[in-house]
RODO-2510 file (C-alpha; in nm, 4 decimals, decimal comma):
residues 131
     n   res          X          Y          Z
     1     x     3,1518    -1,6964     0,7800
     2     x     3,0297    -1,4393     0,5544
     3     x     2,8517    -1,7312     0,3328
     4     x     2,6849    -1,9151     0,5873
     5     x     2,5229    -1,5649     0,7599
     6     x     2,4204    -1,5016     0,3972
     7     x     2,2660    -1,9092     0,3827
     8     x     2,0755    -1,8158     0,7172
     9     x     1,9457    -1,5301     0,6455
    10     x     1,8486    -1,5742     0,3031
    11     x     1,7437    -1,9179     0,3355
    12     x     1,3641    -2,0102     0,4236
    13     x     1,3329    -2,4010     0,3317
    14     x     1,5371    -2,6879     0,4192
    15     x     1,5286    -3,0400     0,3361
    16     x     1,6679    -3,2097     0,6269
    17     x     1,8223    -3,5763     0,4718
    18     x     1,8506    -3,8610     0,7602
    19     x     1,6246    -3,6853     1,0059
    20     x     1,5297    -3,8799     1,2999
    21     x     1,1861    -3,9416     1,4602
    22     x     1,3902    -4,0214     1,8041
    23     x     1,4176    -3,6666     2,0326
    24     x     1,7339    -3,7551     2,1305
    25     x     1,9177    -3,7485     1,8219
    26     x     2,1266    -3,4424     1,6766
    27     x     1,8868    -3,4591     1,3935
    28     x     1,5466    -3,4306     1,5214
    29     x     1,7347    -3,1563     1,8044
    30     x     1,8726    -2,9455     1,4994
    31     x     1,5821    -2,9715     1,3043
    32     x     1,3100    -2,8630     1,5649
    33     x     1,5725    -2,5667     1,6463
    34     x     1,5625    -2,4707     1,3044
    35     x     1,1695    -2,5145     1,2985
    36     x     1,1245    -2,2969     1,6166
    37     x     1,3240    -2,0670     1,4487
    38     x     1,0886    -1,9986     1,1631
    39     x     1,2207    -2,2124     0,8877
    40     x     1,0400    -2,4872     0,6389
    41     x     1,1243    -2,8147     0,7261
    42     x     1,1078    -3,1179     0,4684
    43     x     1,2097    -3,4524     0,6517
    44     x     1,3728    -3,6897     0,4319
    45     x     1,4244    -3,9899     0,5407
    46     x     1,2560    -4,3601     0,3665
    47     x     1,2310    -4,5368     0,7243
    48     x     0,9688    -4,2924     0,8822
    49     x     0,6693    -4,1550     0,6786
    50     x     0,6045    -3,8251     0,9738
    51     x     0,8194    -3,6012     1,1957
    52     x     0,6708    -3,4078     1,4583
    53     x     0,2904    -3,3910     1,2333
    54     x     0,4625    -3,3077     0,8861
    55     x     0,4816    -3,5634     0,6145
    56     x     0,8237    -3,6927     0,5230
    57     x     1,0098    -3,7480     0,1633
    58     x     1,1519    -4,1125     0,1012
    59     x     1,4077    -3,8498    -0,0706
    60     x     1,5053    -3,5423    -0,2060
    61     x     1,3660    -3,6368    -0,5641
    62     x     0,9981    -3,6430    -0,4464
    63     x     0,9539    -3,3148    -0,3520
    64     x     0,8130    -3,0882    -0,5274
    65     x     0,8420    -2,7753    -0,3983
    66     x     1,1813    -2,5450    -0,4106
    67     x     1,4488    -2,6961    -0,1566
    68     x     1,7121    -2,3844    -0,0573
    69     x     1,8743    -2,6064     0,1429
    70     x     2,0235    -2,9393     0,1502
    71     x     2,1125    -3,0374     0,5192
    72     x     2,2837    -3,3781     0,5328
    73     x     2,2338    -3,5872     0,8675
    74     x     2,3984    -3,9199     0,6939
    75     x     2,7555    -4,0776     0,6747
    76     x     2,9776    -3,9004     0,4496
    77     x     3,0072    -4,2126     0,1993
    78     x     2,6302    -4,1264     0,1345
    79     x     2,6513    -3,7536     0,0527
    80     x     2,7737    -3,7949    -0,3155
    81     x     2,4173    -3,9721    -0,4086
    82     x     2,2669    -3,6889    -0,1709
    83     x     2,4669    -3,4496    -0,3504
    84     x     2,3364    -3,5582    -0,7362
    85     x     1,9614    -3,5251    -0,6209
    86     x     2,0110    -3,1726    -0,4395
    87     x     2,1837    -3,0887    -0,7855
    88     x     1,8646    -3,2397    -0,9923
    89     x     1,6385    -3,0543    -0,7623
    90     x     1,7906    -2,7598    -0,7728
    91     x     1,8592    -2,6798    -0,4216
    92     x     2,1061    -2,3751    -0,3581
    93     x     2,3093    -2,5153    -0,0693
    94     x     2,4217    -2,8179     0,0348
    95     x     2,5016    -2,8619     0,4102
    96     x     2,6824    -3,1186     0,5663
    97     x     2,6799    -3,1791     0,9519
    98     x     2,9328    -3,1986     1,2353
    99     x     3,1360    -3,4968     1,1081
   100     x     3,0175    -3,5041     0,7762
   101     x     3,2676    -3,4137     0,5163
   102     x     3,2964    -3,5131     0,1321
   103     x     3,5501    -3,3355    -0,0386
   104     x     3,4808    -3,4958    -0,3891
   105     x     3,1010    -3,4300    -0,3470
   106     x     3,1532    -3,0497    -0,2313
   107     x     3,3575    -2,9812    -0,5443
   108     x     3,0473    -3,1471    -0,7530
   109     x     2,7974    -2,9328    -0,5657
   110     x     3,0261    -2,6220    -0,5799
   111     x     3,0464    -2,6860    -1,0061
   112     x     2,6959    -2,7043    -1,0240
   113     x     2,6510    -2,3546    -0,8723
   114     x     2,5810    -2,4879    -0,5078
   115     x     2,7204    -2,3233    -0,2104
   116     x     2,8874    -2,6238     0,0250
   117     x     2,8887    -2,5981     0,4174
   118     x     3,0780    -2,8961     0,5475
   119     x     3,1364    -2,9977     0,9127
   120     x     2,9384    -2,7628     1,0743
   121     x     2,6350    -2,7331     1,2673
   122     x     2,3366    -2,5331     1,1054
   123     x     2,1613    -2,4710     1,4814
   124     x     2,5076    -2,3915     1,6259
   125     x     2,6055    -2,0928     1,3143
   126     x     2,2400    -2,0257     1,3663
   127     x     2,3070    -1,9207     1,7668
   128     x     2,6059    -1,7357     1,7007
   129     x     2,4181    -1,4690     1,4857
   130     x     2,1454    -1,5059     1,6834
   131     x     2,2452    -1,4882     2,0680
***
């Protein structure tokens, strides 16, 4: 727990892979949490080219500003090609989502000097700290 109260609190902009442009998806609701709560968002996400007035990424390899987190909204089979750009863009964390796990992929991450969340909910650890 320690870890992801120091990824909170240290953290100021996340790249948020598979995010939605539909309100009622865990994506766009996590997201616009995070948002609200003072954090850079970067959509990524090829199928939709804004979110909510701010321009989104196709992926992770065209931004171009510093990405200190990774937070993955897609199936697990997709995080390991998720996981090699957040690598090559030098992104700190890696986050994976309620129900997204890769085990293979986290130890990648974790080799390459990334810290790995997996399975959990970045607006739900954000609420517990902050009640």
């Amino acid at each position: 727990m320690e870890d992801i109260e120091s990824i909170l609190k240290n953290s100021k902009t996340i790249a948020v892979v598979g995010l939605s442009d539909r309100p009622e998806r865990p994506s766009y609701q996590v997201a616009s949490y995070l948002l609200e709560q003072g954090y850079r968002i970067i959509p990524v996400n090829p199928n939709i080219s804004e979110w909510r007035g701010i321009r989104v990424y196709g992926s992770l390899s065209e931004i171009k500003e510093k990405v200190d987190v990774v937070d993955i909204f897609r199936r697990s089979e997709h995080v390991p090609g998720i996981v090699d750009e957040a690598i090559k863009i030098g992104a700190k964390v890696v986050w994976m989502q309620l129900g997204v796990a890769n085990q293979e992929a986290a130890e990648k991450a974790k080799a390459a000097g990334l810290k790995v969340v997996m399975n959990r909910c970045m607006k739900i650890e954000h609420s517990k700290l902050n009640p």
